[in-house]
PAGU-114391 format. One line per field, with one value per residue (C-alpha): chain; x, y, z. Coordinates in Angstrom, 1 decimal, padded with zeros to 4 digits. Layout:
BEGIN
unit <- A | ...
px <- X | ...
py <- Y | ...
pz <- Z | ...
This chain:
BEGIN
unit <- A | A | A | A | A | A | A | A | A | A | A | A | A | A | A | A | A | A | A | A | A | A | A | A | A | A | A | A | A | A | A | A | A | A | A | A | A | A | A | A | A | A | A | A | A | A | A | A | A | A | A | A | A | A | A | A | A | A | A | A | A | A | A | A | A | A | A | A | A | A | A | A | A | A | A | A | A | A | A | A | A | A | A | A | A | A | A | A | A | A | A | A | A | A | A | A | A | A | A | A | A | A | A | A | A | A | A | A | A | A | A | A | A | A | A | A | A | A | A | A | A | A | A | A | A | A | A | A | A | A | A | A | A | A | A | A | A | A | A | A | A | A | A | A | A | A | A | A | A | A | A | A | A | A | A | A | A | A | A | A | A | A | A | A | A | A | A | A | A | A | A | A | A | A | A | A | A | A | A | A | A | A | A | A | A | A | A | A | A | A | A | A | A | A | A | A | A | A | A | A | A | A | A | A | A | A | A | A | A | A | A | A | A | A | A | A | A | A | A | A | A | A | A | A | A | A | A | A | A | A | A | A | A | A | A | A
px <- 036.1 | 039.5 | 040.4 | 041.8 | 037.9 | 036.6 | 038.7 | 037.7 | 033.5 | 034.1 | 036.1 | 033.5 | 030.8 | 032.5 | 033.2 | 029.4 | 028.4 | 031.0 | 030.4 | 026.8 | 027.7 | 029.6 | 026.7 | 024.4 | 026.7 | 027.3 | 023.3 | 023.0 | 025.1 | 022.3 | 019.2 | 017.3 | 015.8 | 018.0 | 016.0 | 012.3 | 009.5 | 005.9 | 004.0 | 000.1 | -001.6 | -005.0 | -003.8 | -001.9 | -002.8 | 001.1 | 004.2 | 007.4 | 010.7 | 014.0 | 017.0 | 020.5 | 024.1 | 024.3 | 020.6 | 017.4 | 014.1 | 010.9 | 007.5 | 003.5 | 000.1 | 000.2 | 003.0 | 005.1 | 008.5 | 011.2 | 015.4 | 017.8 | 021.5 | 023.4 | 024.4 | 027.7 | 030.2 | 032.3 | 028.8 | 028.1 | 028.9 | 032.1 | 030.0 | 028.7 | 032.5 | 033.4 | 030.2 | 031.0 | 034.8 | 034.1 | 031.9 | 034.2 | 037.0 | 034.8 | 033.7 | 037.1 | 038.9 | 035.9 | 036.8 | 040.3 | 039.6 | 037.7 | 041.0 | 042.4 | 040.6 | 039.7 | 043.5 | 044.2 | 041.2 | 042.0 | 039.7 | 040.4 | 044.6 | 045.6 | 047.9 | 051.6 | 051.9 | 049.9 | 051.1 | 051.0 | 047.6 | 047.2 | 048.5 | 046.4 | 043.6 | 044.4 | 045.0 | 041.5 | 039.6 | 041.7 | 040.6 | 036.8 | 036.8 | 038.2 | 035.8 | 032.9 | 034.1 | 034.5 | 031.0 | 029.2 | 031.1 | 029.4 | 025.9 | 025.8 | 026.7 | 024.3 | 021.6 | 022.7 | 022.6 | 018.8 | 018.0 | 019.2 | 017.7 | 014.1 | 014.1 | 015.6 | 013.0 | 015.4 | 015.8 | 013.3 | 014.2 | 011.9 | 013.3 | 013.8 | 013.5 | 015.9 | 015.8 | 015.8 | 019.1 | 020.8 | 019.2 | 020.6 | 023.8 | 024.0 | 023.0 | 025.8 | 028.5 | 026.9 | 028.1 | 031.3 | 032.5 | 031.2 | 033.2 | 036.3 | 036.2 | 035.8 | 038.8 | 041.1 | 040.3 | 041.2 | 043.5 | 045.6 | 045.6 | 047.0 | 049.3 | 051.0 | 050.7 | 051.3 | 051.2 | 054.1 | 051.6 | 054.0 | 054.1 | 054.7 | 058.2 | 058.6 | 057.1 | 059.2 | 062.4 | 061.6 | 060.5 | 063.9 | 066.1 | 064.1 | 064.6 | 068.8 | 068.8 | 066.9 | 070.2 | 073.0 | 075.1 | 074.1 | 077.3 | 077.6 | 077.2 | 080.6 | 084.3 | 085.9 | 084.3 | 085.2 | 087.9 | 088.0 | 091.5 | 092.1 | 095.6 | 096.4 | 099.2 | 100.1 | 099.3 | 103.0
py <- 275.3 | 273.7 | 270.2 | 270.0 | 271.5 | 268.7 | 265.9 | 267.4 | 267.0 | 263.5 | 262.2 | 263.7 | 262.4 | 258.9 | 258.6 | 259.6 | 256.2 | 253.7 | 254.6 | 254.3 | 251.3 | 249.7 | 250.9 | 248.7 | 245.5 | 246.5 | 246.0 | 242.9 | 240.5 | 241.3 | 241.1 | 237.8 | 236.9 | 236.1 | 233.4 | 232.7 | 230.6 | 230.4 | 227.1 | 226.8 | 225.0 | 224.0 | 225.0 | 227.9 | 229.5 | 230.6 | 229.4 | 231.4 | 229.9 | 232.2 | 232.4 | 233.9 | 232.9 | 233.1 | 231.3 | 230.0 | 231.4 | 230.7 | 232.8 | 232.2 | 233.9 | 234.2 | 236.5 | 233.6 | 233.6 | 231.6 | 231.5 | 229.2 | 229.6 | 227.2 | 225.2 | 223.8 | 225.9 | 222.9 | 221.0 | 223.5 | 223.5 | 225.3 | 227.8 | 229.5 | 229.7 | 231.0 | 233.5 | 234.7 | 235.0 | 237.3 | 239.5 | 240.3 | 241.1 | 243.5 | 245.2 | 244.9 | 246.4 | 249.1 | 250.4 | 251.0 | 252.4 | 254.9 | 255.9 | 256.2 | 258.1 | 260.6 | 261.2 | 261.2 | 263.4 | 266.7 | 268.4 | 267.2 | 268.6 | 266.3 | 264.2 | 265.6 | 266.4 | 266.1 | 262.7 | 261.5 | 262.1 | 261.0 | 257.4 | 257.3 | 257.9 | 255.1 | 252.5 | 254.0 | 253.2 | 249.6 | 248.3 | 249.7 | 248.3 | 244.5 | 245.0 | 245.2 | 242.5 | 239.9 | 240.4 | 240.8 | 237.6 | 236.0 | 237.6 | 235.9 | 232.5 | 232.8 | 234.1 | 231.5 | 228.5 | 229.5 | 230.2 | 226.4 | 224.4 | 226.1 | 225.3 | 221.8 | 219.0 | 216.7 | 218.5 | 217.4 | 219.6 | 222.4 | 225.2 | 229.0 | 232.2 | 235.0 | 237.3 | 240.8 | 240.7 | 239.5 | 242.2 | 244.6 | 243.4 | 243.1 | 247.0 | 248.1 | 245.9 | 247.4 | 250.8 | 249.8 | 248.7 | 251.8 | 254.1 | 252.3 | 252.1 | 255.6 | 256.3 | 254.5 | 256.1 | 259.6 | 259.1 | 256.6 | 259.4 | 261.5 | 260.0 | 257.7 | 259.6 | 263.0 | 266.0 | 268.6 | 271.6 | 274.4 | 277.4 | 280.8 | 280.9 | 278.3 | 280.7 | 284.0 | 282.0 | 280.2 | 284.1 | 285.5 | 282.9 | 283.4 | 287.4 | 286.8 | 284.5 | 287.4 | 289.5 | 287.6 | 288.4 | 287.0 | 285.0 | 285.1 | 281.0 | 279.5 | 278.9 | 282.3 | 285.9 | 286.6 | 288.7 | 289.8 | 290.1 | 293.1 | 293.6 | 297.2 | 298.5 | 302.1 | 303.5 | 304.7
pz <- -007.3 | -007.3 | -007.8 | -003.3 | -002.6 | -004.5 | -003.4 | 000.1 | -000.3 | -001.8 | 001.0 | 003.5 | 001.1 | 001.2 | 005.0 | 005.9 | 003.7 | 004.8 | 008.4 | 008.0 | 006.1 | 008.8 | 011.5 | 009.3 | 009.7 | 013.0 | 013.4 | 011.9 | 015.0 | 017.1 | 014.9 | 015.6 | 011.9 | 009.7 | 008.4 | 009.6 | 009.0 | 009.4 | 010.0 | 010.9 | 013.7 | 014.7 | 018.0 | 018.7 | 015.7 | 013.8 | 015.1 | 013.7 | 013.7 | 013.2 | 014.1 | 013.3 | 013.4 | 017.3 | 018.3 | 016.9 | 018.5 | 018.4 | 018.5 | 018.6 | 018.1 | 021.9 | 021.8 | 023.4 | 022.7 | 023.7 | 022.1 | 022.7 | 022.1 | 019.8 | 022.3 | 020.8 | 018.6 | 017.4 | 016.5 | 013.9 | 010.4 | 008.7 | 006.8 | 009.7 | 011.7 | 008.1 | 008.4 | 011.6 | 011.4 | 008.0 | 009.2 | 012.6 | 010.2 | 008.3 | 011.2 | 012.6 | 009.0 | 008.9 | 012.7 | 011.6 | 008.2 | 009.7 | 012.5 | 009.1 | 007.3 | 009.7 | 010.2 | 006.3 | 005.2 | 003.9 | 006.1 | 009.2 | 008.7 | 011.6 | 009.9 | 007.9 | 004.4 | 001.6 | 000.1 | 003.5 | 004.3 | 001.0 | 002.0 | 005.0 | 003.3 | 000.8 | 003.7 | 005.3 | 002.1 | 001.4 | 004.6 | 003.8 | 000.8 | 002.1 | 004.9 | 002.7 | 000.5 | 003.4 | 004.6 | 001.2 | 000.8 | 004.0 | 003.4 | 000.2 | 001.2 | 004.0 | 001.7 | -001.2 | 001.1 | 002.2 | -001.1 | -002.2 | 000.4 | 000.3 | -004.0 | -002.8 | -003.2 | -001.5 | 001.5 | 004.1 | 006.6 | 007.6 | 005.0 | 005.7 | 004.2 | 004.0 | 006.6 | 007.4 | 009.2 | 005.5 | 003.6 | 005.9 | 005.8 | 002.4 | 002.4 | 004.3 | 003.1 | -000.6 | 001.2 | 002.3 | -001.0 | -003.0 | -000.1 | 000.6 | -003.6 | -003.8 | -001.6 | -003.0 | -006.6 | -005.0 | -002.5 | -004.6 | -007.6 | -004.9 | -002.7 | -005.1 | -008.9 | -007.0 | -009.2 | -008.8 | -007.8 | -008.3 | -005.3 | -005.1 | -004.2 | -006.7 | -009.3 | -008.5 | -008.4 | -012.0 | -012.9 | -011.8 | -013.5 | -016.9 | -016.2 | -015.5 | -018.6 | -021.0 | -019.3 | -020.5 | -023.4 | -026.7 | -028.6 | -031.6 | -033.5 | -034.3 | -032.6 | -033.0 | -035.0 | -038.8 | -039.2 | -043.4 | -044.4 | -046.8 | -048.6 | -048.8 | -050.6 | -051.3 | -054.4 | -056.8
């Protein structure tokens, strides 16, 4: 198998994972739980609270539920403007690395030459890989602040568990990374430390200048040939 056939079933390998990685982060903006809660009551039984970056809902053993939309976006905190705006760029940076990639790929022979699909591929697999690190970024924070205020004994607020929403996420942004990684390895080897792969016309030309060199007239080492100088005189 040559060394183009296996760059070729890596990059299809890698594009199957970072667009199911970006279909998972594309899931998780409109899952409801990212965090949820469970309190008990005498009355209705189980009440569960969750809610996501976008509303907060509310459930019971009735099979009652009622959400509410954050009602103010400039009420809220930084970290969740910061949450939102970095997973929008990722799936933003994934849609375009994939535009890229499909172009770039070697199977796909859309775009020009070699290095140049080479390139594209590169880009395709930088934005993956920065799309993947902006929202692993935000589904940590997100998961990291629930994690602090539910082992906070100062915080009297009702606390929260992570949600199923942030294990997803972290999931596909897990994908994204190892992908858009990936790509960049192979397509950076290629496109930017390009090997001179020689080809057949190449060949027969360096084969016919070796054969007119083996032709040539061998000279002989020095400025000018030996000529031994022999005095003759006739014999009396």
């Amino acid at each position: 198998m040559s060394y183009r056939t296996v760059v070729m079933y890596v990059e299809i390998s890698c594009f199957v994972v970072c667009v199911s990685g970006w279909i998972l982060v594309c899931s998780t903006m409109p899952i409801d739980i990212w965090t949820w809660s469970e309190l008990e009551s005498t009355v209705l039984g189980t009440s569960n609270y969750y809610s996501n970056l976008w509303k907060d809902c509310m459930s019971d053993s009735t099979g009652v539920t009622d959400c509410k939309n954050i009602p103010s976006l400039l009420a809220l905190n930084w970290d969740i403007h910061m949450c939102r705006a970095l997973i929008i760029i990722s799936i933003i940076l994934a849609f375009f690395g994939s535009v890229l990639v499909l172009v770039g790929m070697k199977c796909t022979k859309i775009g020009g030459s070699e290095i140049v699909n080479a390139r594209l591929t590169f880009a395709g697999g930088m934005n993956y890989l920065i799309g993947g690190m902006c929202s692993m970024i935000a589904f940590s924070y997100y998961g990291n602040k629930l994690r602090t205020e539910f082992h906070d004994p100062n915080y009297k607020a009702q606390k929260f568990e992570i949600g199923v929403g942030v294990f997803i996420g972290w999931g596909g942004s897990s994908l994204l990374v190892v992908g858009g990684l990936i790509y960049s390895i192979f397509a950076g080897r290629d496109g930017f430390h390009s090997r001179v792969v020689p080809t057949k016309k190449s060949i027969q030309l360096l084969a016919h200048t070796e054969i007119s060199e083996s032709r040539k007239p061998r000279t002989t080492s020095g400025s000018g040939s030996y000529v031994r100088d022999i005095s003759w005189s006739p014999r009396l």
